[in-house]
C-alpha positions as CSV (number, residue, x, y, z in Angstrom):
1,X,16.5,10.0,-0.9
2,X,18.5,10.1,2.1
3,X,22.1,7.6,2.6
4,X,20.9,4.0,3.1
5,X,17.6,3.9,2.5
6,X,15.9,1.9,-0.5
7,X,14.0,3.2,-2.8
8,X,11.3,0.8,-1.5
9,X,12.1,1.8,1.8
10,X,11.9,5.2,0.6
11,X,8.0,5.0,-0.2
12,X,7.3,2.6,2.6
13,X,8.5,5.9,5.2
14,X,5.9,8.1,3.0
15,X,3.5,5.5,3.6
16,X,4.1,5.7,7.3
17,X,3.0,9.6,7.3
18,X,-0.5,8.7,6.6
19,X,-1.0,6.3,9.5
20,X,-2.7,8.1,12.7
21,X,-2.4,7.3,16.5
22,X,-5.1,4.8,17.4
23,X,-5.9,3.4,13.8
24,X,-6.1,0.0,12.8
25,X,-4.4,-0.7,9.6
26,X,-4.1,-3.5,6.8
27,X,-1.1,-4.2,5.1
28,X,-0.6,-6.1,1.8
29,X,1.6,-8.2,0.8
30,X,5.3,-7.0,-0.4
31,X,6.2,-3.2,-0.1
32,X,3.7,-2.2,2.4
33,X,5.0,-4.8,4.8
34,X,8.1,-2.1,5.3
35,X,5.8,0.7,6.6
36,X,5.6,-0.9,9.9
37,X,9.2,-0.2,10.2
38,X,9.1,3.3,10.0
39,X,6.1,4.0,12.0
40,X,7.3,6.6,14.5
41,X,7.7,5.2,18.4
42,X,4.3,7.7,19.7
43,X,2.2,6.3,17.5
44,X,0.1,3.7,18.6
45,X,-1.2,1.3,15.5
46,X,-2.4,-2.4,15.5
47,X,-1.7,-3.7,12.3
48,X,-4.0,-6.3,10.9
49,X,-3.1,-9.5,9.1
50,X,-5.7,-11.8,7.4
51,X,-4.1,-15.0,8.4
52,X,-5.5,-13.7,12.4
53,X,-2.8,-11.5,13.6
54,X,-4.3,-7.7,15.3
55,X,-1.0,-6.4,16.5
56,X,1.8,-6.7,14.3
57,X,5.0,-5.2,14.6
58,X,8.4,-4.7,13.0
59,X,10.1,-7.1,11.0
60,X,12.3,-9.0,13.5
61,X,15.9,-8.8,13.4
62,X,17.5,-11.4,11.2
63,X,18.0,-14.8,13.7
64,X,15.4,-13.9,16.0
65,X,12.5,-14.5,14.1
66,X,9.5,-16.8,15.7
67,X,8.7,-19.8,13.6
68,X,5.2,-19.4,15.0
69,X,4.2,-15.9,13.8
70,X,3.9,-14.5,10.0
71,X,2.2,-12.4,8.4
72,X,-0.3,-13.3,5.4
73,X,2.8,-13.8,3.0
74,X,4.2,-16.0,5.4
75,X,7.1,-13.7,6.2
76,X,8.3,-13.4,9.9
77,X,7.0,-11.0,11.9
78,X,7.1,-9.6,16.0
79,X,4.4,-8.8,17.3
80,X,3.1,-5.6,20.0
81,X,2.0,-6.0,23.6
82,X,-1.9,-6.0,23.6
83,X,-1.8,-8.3,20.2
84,X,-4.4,-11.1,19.6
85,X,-4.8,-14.1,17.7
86,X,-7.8,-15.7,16.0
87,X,-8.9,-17.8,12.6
88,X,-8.6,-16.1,9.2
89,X,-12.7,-15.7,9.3
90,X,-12.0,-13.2,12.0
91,X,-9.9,-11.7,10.0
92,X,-12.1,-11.2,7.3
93,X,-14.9,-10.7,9.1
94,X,-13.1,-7.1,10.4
95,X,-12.4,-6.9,6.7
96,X,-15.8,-7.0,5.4
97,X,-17.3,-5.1,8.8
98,X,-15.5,-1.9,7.7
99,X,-13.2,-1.6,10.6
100,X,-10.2,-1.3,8.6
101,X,-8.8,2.6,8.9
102,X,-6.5,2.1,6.1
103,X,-5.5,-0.9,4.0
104,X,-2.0,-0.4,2.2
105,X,-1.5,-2.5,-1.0
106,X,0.5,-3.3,-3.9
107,X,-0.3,-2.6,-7.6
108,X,0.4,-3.2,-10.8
109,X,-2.2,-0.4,-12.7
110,X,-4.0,2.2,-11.2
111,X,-6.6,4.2,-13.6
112,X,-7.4,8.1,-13.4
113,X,-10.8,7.1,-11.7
114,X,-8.9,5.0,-8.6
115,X,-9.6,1.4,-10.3
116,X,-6.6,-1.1,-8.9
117,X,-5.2,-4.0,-10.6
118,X,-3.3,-5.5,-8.2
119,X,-3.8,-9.7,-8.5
120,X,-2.9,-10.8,-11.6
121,X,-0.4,-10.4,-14.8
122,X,-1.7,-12.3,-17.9
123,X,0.3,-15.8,-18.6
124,X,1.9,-15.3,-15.5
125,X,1.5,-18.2,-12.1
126,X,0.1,-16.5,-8.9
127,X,-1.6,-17.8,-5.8
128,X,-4.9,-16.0,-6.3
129,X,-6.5,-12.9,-5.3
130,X,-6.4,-13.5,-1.3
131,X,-7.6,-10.6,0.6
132,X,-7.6,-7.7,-2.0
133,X,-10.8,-7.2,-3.1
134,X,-12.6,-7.1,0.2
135,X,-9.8,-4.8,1.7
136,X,-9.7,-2.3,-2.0
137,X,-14.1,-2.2,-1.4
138,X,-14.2,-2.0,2.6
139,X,-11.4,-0.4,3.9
140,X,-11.9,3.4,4.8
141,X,-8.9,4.3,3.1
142,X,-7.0,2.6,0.8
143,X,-2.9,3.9,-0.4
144,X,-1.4,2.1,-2.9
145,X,2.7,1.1,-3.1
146,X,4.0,0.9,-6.5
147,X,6.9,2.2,-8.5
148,X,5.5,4.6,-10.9
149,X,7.0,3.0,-14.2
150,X,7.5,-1.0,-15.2
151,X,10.6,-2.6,-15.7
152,X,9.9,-1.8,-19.0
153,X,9.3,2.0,-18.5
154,X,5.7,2.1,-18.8
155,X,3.6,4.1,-16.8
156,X,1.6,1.9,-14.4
157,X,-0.7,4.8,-13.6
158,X,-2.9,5.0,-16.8
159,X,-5.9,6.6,-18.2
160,X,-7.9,2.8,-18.3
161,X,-6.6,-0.6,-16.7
162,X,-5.5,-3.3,-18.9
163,X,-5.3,-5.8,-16.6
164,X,-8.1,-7.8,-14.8
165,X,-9.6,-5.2,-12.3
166,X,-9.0,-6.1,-8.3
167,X,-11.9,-3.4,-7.4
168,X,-13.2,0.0,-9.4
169,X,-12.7,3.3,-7.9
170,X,-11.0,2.3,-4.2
171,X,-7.8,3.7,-4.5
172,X,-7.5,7.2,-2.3
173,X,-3.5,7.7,-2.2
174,X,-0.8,6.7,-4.7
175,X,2.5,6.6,-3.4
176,X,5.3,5.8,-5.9
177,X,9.3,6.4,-6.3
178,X,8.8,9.7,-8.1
179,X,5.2,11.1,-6.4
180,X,2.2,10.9,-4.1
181,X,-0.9,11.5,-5.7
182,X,-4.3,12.0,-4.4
183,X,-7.4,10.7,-6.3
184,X,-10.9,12.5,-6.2
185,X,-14.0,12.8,-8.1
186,X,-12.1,15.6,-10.5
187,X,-8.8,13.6,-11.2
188,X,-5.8,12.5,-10.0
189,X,-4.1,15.6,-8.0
190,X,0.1,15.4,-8.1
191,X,0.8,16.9,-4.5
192,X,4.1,15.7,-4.0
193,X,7.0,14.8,-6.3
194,X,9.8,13.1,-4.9
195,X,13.4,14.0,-4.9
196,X,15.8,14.1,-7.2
197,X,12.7,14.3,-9.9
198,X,11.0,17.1,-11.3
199,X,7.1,17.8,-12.4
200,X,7.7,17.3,-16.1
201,X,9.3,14.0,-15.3
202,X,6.6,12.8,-13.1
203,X,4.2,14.2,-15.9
204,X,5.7,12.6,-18.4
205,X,5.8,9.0,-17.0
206,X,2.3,9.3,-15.9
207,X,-0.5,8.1,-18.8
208,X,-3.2,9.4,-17.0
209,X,-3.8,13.0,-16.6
210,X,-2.3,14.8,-13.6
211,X,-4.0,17.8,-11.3
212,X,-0.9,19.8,-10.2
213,X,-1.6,21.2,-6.9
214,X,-1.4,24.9,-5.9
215,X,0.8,24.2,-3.2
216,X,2.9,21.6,-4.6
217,X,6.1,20.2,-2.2
């Protein structure tokens, strides 16, 4: 992890590999808001926002945010030339059209076959599932954010979800502190493991079982 960059900031510049020039690209609410900020200056995104935004940029420097533009968590955001506004059933409506490229979210569990649980924690207040499902069953690809263990140190990759399901076999790419996995029809295949962590650590804090790939970096 290189000098002064966070951990989350860390996996949000992973993140920002995946993204393509021209796509248009979803992102949830919490760590995937960072990916925009490490999107490299030639490539040419419009970020999507279900509250109506198409063309969302950086997070704005600290005092020169716009009172008038947020993103679906109501945090500030800038937006880039050619952006549009419109009504949140626009929104969806791109949503549930399939012309999402990728949708990046947040998660809480994520099972061997690609299930996400990403909404809810039992006993625990939340605002509700907002846009999740429709982008984890529509999008045409969908990366998940997430450090790989709880605060507890329990693996939130598992063999089965415990927790109430936000959509069943969605989840492409997982992208975590310690490793970015891919998920196919054989398994979940460990392609990367992050620095300063090993195999056997990544192994070990993973429930579900883990593909190693021939050509591991």
């Amino acid at each position: 992890m290189g000098v002064g960059i966070s951990v989350r900031d860390m996996i949000a510049k992973r993140a920002a590999e995946e993204i393509e020039d021209g796509m248009v690209v979803n992102l949830g609410i919490g760590m995937p808001t960072l990916v925009a900020n490490h999107l490299p200056a030639h490539i040419n995104v419009m970020f999507h926002a279900e509250n109506g935004v198409l063309g969302t940029g950086p997070t704005p420097v600290k005092g020169e945010e716009d009172e008038n533009l947020c993103n679906a968590g109501g945090l500030p955001i800038t937006v880039v030339p050619g952006a549009s506004y419109f009504d949140s059933t626009y929104a969806f409506s791109i949503i549930r059209r399939g012309l999402l490229d990728v949708t990046i979210l947040g998660a809480f569990e994520v099972s061997e076959k690609g299930d996400l649980a990403n909404w809810i924690v039992p006993k625990k207040i939340v605002s509700g599932m907002g846009g999740a499902i429709e982008l984890a069953q529509k999008a045409k690809k969908v990366i998940v954010l997430m450090n790989h263990v709880d605060k507890k140190g329990n693996p939130k990759i598992v063999s089965e979800c415990t927790l109430p399901l936000t959509a069943k076999r969605c989840v492409d790419v997982i992208i975590t502190d310690m490793a970015v996995i891919e998920v196919s029809q054989e398994g979940l295949h460990l392609i990367e493991v992050m620095e300063p962590f090993t195999v056997e650590q990544v192994v070990k804090s993973t429930e579900a079982k883990l593909i190693i790939a021939e050509h591991l970096t």
